[in-house]
C-alpha positions in Angstrom: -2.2 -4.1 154.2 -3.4 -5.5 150.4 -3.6 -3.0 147.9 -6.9 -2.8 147.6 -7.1 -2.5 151.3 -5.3 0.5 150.6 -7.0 1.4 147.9 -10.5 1.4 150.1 -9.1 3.3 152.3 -7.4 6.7 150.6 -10.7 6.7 149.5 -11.9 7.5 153.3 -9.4 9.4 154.4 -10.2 12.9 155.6 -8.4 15.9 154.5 -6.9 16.3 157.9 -5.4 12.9 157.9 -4.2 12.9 154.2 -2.1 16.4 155.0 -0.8 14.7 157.7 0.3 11.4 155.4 1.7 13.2 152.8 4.5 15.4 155.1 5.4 13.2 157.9 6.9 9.8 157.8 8.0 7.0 160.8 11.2 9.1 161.2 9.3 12.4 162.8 7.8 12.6 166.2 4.4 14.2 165.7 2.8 16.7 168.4 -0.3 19.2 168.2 2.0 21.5 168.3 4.1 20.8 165.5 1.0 20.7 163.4 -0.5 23.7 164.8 2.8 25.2 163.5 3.4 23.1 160.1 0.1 22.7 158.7 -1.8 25.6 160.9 -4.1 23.3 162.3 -6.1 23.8 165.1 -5.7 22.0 168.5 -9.0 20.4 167.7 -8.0 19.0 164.0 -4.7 17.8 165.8 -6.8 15.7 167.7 -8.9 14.5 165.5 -6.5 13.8 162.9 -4.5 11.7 165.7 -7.4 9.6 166.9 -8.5 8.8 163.3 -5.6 7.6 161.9 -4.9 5.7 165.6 -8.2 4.3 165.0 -6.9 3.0 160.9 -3.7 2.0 162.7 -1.5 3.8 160.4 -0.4 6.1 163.9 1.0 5.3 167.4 1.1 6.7 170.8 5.0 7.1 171.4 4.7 8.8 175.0 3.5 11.5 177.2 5.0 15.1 179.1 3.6 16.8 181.2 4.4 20.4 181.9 3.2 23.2 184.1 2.4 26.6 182.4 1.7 29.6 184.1 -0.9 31.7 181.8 -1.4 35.7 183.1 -4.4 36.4 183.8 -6.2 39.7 183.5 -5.2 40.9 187.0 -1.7 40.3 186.0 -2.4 42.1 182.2 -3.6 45.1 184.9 -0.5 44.8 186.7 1.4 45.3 183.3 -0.4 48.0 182.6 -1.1 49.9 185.4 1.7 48.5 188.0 1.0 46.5 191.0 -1.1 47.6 194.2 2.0 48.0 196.5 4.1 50.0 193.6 1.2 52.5 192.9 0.8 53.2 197.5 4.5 53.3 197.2 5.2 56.0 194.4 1.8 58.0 195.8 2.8 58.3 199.4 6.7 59.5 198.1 4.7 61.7 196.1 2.3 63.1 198.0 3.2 62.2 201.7 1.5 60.6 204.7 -2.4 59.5 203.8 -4.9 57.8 205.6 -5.2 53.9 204.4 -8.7 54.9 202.8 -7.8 58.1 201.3 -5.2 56.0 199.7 -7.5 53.6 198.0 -10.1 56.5 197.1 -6.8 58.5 195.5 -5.7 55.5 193.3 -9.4 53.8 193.1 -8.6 50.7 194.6 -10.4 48.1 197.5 -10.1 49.3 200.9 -9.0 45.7 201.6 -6.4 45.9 199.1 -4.4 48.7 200.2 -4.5 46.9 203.8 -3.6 43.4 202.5 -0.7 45.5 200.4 0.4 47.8 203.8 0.8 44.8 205.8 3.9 43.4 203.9 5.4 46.6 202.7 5.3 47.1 206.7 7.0 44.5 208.0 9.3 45.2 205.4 10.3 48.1 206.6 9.0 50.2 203.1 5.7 51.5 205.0 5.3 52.6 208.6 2.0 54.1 210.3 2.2 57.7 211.8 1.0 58.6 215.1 -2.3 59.7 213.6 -3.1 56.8 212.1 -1.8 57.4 208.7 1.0 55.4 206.5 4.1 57.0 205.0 7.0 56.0 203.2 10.4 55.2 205.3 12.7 56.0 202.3 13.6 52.5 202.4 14.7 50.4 199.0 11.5 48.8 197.4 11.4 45.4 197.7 13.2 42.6 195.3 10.1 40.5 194.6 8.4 43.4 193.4 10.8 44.1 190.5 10.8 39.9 190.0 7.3 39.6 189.8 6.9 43.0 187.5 9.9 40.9 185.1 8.1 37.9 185.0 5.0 39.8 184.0 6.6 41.8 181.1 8.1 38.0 180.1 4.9 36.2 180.1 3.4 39.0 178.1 6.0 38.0 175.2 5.6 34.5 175.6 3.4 31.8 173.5 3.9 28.3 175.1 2.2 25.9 175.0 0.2 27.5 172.7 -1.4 30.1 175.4 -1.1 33.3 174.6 0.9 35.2 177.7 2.3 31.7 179.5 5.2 31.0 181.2 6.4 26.9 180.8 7.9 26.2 184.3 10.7 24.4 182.6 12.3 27.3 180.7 12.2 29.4 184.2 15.2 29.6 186.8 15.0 27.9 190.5 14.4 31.5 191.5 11.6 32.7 188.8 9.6 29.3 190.0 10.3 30.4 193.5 9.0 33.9 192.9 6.1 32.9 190.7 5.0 30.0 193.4 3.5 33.6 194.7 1.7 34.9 192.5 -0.2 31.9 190.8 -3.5 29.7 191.9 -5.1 26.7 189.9 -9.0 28.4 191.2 -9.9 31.8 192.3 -7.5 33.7 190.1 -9.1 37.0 190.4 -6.3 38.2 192.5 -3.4 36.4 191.2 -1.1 37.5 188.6 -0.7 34.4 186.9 -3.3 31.2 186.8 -1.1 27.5 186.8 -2.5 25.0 184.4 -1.2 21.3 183.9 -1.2 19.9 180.3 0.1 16.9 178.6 2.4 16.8 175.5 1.5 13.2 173.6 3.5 12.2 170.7 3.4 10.1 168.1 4.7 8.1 165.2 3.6 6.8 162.1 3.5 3.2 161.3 4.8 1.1 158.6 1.7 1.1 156.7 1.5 4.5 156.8 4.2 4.9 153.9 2.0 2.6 151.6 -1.1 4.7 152.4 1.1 8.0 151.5 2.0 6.8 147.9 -1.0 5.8 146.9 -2.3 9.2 147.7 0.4 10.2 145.7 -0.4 8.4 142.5 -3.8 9.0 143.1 -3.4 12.8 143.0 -4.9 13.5 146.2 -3.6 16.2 148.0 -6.1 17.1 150.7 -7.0 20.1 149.3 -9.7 18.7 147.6 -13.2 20.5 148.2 -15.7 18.9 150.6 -18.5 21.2 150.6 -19.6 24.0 148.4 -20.3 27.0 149.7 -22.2 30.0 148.3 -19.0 32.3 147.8 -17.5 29.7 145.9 -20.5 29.6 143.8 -20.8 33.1 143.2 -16.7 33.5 142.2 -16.8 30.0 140.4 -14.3 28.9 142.5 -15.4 25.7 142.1 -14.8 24.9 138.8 -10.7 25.1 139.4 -10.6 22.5 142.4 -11.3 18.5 142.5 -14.1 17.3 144.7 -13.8 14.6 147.4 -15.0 11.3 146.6 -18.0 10.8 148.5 -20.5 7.3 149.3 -23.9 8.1 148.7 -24.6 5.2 150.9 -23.8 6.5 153.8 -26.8 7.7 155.7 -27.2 11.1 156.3 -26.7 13.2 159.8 -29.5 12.7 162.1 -31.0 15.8 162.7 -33.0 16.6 166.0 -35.2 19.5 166.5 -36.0 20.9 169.6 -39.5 20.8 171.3 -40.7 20.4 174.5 -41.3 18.2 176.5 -44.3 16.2 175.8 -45.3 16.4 179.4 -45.2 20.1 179.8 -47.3 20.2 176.5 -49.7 18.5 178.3 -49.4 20.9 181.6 -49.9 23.7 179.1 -52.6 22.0 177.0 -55.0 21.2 180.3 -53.7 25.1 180.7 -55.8 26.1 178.1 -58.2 24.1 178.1 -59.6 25.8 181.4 -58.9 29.0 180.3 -60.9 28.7 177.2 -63.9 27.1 179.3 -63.7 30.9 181.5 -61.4 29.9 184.5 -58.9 32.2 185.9 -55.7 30.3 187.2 -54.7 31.0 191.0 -51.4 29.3 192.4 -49.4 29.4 195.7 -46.2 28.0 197.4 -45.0 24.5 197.6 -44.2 25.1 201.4 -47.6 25.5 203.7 -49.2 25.5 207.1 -51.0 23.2 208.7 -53.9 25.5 208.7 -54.0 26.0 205.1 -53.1 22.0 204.5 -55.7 20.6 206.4 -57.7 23.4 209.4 -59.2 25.4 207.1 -60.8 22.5 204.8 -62.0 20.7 208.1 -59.6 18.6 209.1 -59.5 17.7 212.3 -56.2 17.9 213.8 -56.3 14.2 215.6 -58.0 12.8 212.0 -56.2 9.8 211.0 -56.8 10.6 207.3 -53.7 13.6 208.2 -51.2 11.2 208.6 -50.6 11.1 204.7 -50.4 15.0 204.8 -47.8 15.6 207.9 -44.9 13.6 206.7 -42.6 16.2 204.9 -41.8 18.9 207.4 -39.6 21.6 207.4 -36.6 21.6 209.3 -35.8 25.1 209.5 -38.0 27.2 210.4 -40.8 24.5 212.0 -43.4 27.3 212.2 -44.9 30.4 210.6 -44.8 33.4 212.5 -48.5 33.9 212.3 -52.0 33.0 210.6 -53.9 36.0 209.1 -57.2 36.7 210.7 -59.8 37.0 211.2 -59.5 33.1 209.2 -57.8 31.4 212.3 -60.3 32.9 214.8 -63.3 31.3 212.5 -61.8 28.5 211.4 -60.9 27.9 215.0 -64.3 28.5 216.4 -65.7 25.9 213.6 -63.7 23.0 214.4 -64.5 23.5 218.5 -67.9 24.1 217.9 -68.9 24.8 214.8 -68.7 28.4 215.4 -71.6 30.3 212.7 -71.8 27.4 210.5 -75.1 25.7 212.3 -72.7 22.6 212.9 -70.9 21.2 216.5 -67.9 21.3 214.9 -65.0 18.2 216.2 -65.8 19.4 219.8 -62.0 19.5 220.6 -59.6 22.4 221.6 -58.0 23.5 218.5 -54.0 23.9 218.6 -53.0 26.7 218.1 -49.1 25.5 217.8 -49.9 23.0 215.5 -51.8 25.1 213.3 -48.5 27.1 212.5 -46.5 23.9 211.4 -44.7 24.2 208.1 -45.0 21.3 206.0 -44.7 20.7 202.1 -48.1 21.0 200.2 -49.8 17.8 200.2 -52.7 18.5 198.5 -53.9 21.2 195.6 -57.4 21.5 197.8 -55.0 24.1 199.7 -55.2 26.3 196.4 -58.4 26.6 197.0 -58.6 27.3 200.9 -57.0 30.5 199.9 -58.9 31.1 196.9 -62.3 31.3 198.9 -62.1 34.3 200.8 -61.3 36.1 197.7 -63.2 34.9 195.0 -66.1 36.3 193.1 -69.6 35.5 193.6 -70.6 34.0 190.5 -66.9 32.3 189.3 -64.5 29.4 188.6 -61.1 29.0 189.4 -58.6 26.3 188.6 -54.6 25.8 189.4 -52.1 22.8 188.6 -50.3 22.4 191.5 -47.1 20.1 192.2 -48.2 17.9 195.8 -45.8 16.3 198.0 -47.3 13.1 200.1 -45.8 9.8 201.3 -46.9 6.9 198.8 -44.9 4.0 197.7 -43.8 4.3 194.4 -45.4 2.9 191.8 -47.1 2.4 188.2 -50.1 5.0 189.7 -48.0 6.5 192.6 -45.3 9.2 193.1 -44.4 10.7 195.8 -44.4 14.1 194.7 -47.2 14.7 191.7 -49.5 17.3 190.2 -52.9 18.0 190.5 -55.6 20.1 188.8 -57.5 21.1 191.3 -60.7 23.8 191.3 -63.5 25.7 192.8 -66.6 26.9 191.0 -69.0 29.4 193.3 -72.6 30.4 192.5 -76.2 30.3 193.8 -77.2 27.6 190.7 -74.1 25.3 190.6 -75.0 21.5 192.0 -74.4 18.2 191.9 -74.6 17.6 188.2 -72.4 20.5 186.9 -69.9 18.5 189.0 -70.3 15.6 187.1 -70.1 17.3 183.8 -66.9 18.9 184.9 -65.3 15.6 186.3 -66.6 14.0 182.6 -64.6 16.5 181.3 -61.7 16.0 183.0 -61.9 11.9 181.9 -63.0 11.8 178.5 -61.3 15.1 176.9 -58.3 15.8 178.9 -57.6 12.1 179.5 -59.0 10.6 176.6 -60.8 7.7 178.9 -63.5 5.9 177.3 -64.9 4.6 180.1 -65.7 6.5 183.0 -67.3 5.4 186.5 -68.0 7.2 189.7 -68.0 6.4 193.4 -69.2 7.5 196.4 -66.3 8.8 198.0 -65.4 10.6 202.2 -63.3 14.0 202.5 -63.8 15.4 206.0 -64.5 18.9 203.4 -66.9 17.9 200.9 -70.0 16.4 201.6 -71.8 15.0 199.2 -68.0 13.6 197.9 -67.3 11.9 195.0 -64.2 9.6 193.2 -63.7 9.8 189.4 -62.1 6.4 187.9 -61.1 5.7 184.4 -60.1 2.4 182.6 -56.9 2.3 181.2 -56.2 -0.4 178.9 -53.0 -2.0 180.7 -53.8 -1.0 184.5 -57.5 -1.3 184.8 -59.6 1.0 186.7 -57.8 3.8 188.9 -59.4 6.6 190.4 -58.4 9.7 188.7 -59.3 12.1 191.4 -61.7 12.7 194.4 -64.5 15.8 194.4 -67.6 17.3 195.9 -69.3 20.0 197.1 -67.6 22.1 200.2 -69.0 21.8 203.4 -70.4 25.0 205.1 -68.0 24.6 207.6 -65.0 25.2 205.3 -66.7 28.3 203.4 -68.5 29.8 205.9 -65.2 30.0 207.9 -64.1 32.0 204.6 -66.9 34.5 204.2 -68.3 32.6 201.2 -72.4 32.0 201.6 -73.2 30.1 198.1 -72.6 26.6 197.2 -69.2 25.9 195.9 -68.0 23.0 194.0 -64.5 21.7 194.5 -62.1 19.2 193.0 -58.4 17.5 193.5 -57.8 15.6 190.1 -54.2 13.5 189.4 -53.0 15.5 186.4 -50.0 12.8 186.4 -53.0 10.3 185.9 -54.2 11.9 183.1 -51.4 12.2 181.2 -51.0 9.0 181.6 -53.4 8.2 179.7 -53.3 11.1 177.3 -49.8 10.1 176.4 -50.2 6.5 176.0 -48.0 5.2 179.0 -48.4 2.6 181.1 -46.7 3.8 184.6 -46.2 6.9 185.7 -42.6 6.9 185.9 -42.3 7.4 182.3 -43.2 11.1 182.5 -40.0 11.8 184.1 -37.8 9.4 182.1 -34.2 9.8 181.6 -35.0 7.9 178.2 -34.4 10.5 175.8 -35.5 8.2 172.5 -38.5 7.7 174.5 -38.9 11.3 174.9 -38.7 12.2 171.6 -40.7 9.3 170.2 -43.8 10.2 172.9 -46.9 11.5 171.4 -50.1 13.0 172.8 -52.9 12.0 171.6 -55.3 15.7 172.7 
């Protein structure tokens, strides 16, 4: 190493690697712990300090220990204190006589379980024996060994500092019988009953290399002592502290710490922006469970249960239980009645006998028109209602597809409400949610709206995709519920408006593990 290699780098050097330069030299083995000790560093500085000057190679690895500690834990500080389980039965039945195995652990305020899992020993050991009525007493006999071992190892470990850990045992420094008595009252997991807890560390050392000694006097001559201040800090200011100590040298080149603040995610700012939207327009937000019937799913908005357009909505079913216990009337005997024969409605219904098995099926909501099924029978007559609900459906994954997604979906009741305040809702929904500027829409089939219609936009990278279906319910579906006005409804891809809101090109995106990407997203609402 040049001299002005050297020269470059005292200039780098961190106060915990200059201490450590200036009183060590190749001839001393260097631990955490001798630092700890020598130049009170923390366990964390010894690291650091270690991997640094590894990293300048000016330090070596030189080997590795390991060692087995046993820390107390603080059932074994309550043993220290308070004695053990087995010693407290033992000096409360000599004191106090014969006792009933709970009026022992109510006496002493202990776990029924306790007092039996301590009884059971201290039995077969002769110490304890159970009276004819059922109660335990002591024989007179000599109290065990172990318990005066393991009350000794205790009292030790409360004295001891290995390691570093306040109240440990090293296994090394104990006899063939201390190990053999502590193997019983220690656990790696699950400690809350164990005396002492085993943990398994690593002593490293190291050396110093050559180079190191070249580094060290040119510190010297430099006057650098470690000591120097880094960072001024309001008390120093206020004492003038400062103004007795030398500074570090410092590179006002070196860029500065990235700092990150939190937000949210840009996603769930749109979720709560669409949120408000509604609510400012007069909507009152209704929700429900991710796991549904088949009635809610698909009978009560007309379904058919032989329709071939179900297959998308039958594919994630519950395992356990397969079936609700019951569907509330008097909705299954109407909606029952409608798809058979139209029941009230003026229709002939499917003309099929409705299943009454199937119709309890549990399944995972594949559609936020189920929102709206229950919504009907309790909504006001004029009002508007809106949810965002999170949809699970089979689809093949792609730049417009998930297989689990979220919709907006929403009802809006009243004796005026038609065809065009449809359209001026689903334009809504497109140009300032979605931020689409261009807008189409197409005739569109749902066995529960009639007339039915499709919203598309244009996104700039994927063409035209439809945003969402809508319509107008069918009586079949709101008669069923009670409701006798005309009642608008909508299913829109809240997914697909965000992706164009956000300025993505597949849908994936929104649930990036990216984090940059995250960070650098931006809304344009």
């Amino acid at each position: 190493m040049t001299d002005a290699d050297i020269k470059t780098l005292i200039k780098n050097l961190h106060p915990l690697e200059t201490k450590l330069l200036l009183n060590y030299t190749e001839n001393d083995e260097l631990t955490g712990e001798k630092l700890q000790k020598e130049l009170s560093y923390k366990e964390g500085h010894c690291n650091q300090a270690f991997s640094w000057l590894s990293g300048k190679n000016l330090l070596k690895e030189t080997g590795r220990t390991a060692h087995t500690y046993y820390e107390l834990t603080d059932y074994g500080r309550a043993i220290a204190k308070n004695g053990s389980t087995e010693e407290r039965i033992i000096t409360f039945l000599k004191e106090g006589g014969p006792k009933a195995l709970p009026e022992i652990a109510s006496a002493l305020g202990l776990e029924n379980k306790d007092v039996g899992s301590a009884f059971g020993p201290l039995s077969k050991e002769g110490v304890l024996r159970m009276t004819a009525d059922k109660k335990a007493e002591y024989t007179g006999a000599a109290v065990p060994e172990r318990i005066a071992h393991a009350k000794a190892l205790i009292a030790k470990a409360e004295k001891s500092q290995a390691g570093g850990l306040d109240g440990a045992l090293d296994a090394a420094s104990l006899s063939k019988d201390e190990l053999a008595d502590i193997s019983t009252m220690t656990k790696k997991r699950g400690v809350s009953d164990t005396a002492f807890k085993t943990v398994e560390r690593e002593t490293v050392t190291y050396r110093l290399l050559p180079d190191a000694a070249a580094v060290s006097r040119a510190l010297k001559e430099a006057g650098v002592t470690g000591e120097e201040i880094g960072a001024i800090t309001g008390a120093m200011l206020s004492s003038g502290d400062w103004k007795k100590g030398s500074f570090r040298a410092y590179n006002i080149s070196v860029p500065p710490a990235r700092i990150i603040p939190g937000r949210t995610n840009p996603y769930v700012d749109f979720l709560e922006s669409v949120k408000d939207k509604m609510c400012s327009l007069g909507f009152e937000e209704f929700d429900g469970p991710l796991v549904e019937t088949e009635f809610w799913n698909g009978d009560a908005l007309f379904m058919p249960q032989f329709h071939a357009a179900r297959d998308i909505h039958d594919v994630y079913r519950i395992k356990t239980p397969t079936h609700a216990k019951s569907i509330e009337e008097p909705y299954l005997s109407a909606v029952r009645a409608v798809h058979e024969n139209g029941g009230s409605t003026g229709s002939r219904g499917w003309n099929y006998k409705f299943d009454t098995e199937f119709t309890r099926r549990l399944i995972m909501r594949s559609q936020g028109t189920v929102l709206s099924a229950h919504q009907l029978h309790k909504a006001k007559v004029p009002g508007k209602y809106f949810g965002i609900a999170r949809c699970f459906r089979y689809d093949k994954v792609d730049a417009t597809h998930l297989s689990d997604f979220y919709q907006t979906e929403g009802i809006v009741l009243g004796e005026d409400v038609n065809l065009r305040t449809l359209l001026g809702i689903l334009r809504m929904f497109a140009v300032e949610i979605a931020g689409a500027s261009e807008v189409k829409y197409v005739p569109g089939y749902f066995p529960f709206t009639e007339p039915s219609i499709e919203v598309h936009i244009k996104h700039p990278k994927l063409g035209w995709f439809e945003l969402g279906g809508s319509g107008i319910f069918r009586p079949e579906v709101t008669e069923a519920m009670g409701v006798h006005v005309p009642v608008l409804a909508w299913g829109i891809g809240i997914d697909r408006m965000a992706l164009m809101a956000l300025g993505l090109n597949d849908l994936r995106e929104l649930f990036s593990e990216d984090v940059e990407k995250v960070r650098l997203r931006k809304a344009k609402f």
